[in-house]
C-alpha positions as CSV (number, residue, x, y, z in Angstrom):
1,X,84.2,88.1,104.4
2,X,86.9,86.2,102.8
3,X,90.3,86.1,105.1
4,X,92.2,88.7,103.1
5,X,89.6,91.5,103.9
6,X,89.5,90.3,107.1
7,X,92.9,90.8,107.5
8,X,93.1,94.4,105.9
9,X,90.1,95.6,108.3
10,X,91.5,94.5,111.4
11,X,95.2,95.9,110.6
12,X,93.5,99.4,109.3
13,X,91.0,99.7,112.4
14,X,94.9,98.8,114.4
15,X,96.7,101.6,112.6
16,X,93.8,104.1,112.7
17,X,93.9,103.5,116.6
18,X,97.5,103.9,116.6
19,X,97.2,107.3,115.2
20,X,97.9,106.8,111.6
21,X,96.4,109.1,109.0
22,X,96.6,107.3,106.0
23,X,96.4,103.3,105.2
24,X,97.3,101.2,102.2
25,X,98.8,98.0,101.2
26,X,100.5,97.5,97.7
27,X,101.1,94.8,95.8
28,X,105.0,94.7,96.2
29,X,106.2,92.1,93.8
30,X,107.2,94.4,91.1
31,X,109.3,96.5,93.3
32,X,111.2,94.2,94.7
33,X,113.9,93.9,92.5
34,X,114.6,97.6,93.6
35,X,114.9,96.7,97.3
36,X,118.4,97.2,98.9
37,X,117.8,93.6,100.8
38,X,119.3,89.9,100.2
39,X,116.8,88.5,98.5
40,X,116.6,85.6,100.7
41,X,115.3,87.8,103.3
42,X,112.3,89.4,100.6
43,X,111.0,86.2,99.2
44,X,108.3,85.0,101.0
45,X,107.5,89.1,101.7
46,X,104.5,89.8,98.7
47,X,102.7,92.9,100.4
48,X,103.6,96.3,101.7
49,X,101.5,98.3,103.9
50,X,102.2,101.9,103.7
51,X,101.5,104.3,106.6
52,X,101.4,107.9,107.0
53,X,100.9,111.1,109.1
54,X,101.0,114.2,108.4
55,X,103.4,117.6,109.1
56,X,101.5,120.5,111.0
57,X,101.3,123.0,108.7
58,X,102.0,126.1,111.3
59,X,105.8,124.5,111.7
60,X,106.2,124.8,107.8
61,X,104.8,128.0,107.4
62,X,108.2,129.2,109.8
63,X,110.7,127.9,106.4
64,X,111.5,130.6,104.3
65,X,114.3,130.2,102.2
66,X,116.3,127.3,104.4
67,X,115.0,124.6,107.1
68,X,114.5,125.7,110.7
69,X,115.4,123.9,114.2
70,X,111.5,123.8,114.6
71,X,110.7,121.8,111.9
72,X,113.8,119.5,112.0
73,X,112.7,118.9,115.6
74,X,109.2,118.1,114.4
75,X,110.2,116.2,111.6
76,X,112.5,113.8,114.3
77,X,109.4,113.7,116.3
78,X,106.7,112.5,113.7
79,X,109.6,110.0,112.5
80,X,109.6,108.6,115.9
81,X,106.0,107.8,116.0
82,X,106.3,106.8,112.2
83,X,108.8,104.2,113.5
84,X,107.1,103.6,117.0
85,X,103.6,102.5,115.8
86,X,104.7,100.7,113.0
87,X,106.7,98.5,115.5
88,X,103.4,98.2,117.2
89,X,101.7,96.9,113.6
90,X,104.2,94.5,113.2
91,X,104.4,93.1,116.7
92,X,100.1,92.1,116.1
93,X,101.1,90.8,112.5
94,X,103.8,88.7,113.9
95,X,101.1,87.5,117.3
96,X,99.3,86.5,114.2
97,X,101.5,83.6,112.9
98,X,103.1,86.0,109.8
99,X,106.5,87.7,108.7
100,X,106.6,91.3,109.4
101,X,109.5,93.6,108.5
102,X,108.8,97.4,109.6
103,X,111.2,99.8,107.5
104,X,112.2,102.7,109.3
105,X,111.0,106.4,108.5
106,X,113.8,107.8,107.4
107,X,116.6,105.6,107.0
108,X,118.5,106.2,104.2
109,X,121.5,104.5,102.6
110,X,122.6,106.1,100.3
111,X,122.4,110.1,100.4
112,X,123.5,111.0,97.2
113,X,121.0,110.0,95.1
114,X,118.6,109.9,98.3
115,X,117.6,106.1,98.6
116,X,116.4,103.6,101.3
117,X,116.4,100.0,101.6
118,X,112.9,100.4,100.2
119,X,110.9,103.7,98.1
120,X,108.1,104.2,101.1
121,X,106.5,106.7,98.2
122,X,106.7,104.1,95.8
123,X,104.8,101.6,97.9
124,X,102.5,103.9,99.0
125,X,101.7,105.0,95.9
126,X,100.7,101.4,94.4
127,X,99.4,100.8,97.7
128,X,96.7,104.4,96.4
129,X,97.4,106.8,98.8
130,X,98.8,109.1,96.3
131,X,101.1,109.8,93.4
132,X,104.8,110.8,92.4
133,X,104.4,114.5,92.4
134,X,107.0,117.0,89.8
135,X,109.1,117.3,93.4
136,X,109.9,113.4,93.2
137,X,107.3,113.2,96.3
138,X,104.5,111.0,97.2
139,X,101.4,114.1,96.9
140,X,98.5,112.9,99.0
141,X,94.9,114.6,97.7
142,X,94.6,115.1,101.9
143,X,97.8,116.5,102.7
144,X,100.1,117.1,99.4
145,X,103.8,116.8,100.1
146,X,103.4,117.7,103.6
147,X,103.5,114.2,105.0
148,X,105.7,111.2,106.2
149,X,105.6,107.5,105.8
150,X,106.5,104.7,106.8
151,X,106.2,100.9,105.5
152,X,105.5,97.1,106.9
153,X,106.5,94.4,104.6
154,X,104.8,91.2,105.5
155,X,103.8,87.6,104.1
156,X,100.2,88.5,106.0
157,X,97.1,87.2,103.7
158,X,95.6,90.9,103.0
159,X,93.6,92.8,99.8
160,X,95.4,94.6,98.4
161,X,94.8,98.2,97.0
162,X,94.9,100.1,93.9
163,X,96.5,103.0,92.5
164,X,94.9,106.6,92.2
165,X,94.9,107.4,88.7
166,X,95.8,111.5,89.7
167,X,98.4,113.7,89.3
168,X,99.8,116.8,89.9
169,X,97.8,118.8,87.3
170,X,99.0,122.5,86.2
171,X,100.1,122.6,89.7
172,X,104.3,123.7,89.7
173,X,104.1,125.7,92.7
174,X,107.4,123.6,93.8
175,X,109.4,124.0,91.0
176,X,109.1,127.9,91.9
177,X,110.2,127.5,95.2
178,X,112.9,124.9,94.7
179,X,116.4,126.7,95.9
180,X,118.0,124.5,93.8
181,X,116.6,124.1,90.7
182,X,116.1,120.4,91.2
183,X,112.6,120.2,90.0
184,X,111.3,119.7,86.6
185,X,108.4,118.5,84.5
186,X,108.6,115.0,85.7
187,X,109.5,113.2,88.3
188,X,112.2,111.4,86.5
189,X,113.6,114.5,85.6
190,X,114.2,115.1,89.6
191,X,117.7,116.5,89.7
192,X,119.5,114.6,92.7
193,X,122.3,116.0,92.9
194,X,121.5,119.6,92.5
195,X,119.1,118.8,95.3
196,X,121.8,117.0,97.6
197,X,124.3,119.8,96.9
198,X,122.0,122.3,98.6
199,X,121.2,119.9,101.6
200,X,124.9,119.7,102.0
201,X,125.2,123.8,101.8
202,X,122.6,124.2,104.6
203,X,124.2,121.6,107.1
204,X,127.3,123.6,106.5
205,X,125.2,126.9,107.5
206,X,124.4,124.9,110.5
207,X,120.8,125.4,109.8
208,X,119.9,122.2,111.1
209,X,122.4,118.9,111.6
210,X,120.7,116.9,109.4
211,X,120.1,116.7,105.1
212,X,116.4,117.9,104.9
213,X,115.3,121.1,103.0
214,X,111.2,121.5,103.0
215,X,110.9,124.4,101.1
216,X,108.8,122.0,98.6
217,X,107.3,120.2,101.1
218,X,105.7,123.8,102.4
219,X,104.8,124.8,98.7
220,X,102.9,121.5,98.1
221,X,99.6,121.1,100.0
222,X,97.1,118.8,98.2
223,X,94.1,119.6,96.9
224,X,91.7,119.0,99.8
C-alpha cells in the first residue's frame, strides 16, 4: 500500500474512533481561489478532509414553523464535538510531520450571503459524501440535510476521493417547507437574502439567539 492510502486509512480508522460519521478528502485546488484566507497561508494546503455527524432526528421533529431552544442547544452541542475532534485530527496530522488547519463548524464571516472562510459543503461534496441539494445544502444519501460538518486542510500525502454523481431527484420537499421562499430549482437559484431576512425575523422573536432556521433541514432526510 502506497503512502497516500496509507495515510487516508489511518486518519479515517482516527476519525471513525473519534466519533465521526462520515469521512472524505477532496481535492481542494480548484476551490481555493474561493477561500477567505491570504494565500500565503493556503499554498502549500492541496487537500481537504471533510467530516461529519449527524442531527438526531427526534430534536428536529420538535420545529414547526420556527427553530426551538432544543435544537439550537443541540446544534451548539454537535458543533462543539465538530470542532473538538477535528482539533484531535489535526493534532495526529501535525505529530506526523504535516500542515494541518482545522476550520471551525460554524464560523461564518459573512452572514448576509451566509459564507465561511471555506464552503465545508463544497469540500465535502468533491471530497463524495454528498451533493448540493435545491436547499443550497450538502444532502448525504445517509442522512439528507440533517447533518453538520466540519473540515481539515492539510499538506498530508492522502488519496483522494471522488464525487457522487447523485442528486436530489423529484424530491422538493424543502422548497415546500421553506418560510421564506428562498428555495428554488437549483442551488444557484438559492435566494440569500430572503433566507437571511427570515433568520433575522426569528432572532428578533427571540426564538433562539442565534441565525439558524432548520425547517429544511427537518424536511430533507436522504434516501437511506
Amino acid at each position: 500500500m502506497d503512502q497516500q492510502k496509507q495515510n487516508y486509512h489511518k486518519l479515517k480508522d482516527l476519525a471513525t474512533n473519534l466519533g465521526f460519521r462520515l469521512f472524505g478528502v477532496a481535492d481542494i485546488t480548484r476551490l481555493k481561489g474561493e477561500f477567505l484566507f491570504p494565500p500565503e497561508v493556503i499554498k502549500d494546503l492541496k487537500c481537504g478532509i471533510a467530516l461529519g455527524f449527524p442531527l438526531q432526528g427526534q430534536v428536529l421533529e420538535e420545529i414547526s414553523d420556527h427553530p426551538t431552544p432544543l435544537y439550537f442547544n443541540h446544534y451548539r452541542q454537535v458543533n462543539n464535538f465538530l470542532d473538538q475532534s477535528a482539533l484531535k485530527l489535526a493534532a495526529f496530522i501535525q505529530e506526523q510531520g504535516y500542515k494541518a488547519m482545522p476550520i471551525p463548524a460554524s464560523q461564518v464571516i459573512d452572514w448576509q450571503n451566509q459564507k465561511g472562510q471555506v464552503s465545508h459543503k463544497k469540500i465535502a461534496a468533491v471530497a463524495g459524501l454528498g451533493w448540493l441539494g435545491r436547499n443550497n445544502l450538502l444532502i448525504t444519501p445517509q442522512y439528507g440535510a440533517q447533518v453538520r460538518l466540519v473540515t481539515i486542510l492539510t499538506d498530508m500525502l492522502l488519496t483522494v476521493d471522488k464525487p457522487l454523481i447523485d442528486n436530489c431527484g423529484d424530491c422538493r420537499a424543502c422548497i415546500a417547507t421553506c418560510p421564506a421562499k428562498a428555495i428554488k430549482e437549483t442551488p444557484q437559484d438559492f435566494d440569500h437574502q430572503a433566507c437571511f431576512a427570515v433568520l433575522k425575523e426569528f432572532q428578533r422573536k427571540k426564538y433562539v439567539p442565534q441565525y439558524i432556521c432548520g425547517i429544511c433541514v427537518k424536511a430533507c432526510k436522504g434516501k437511506k
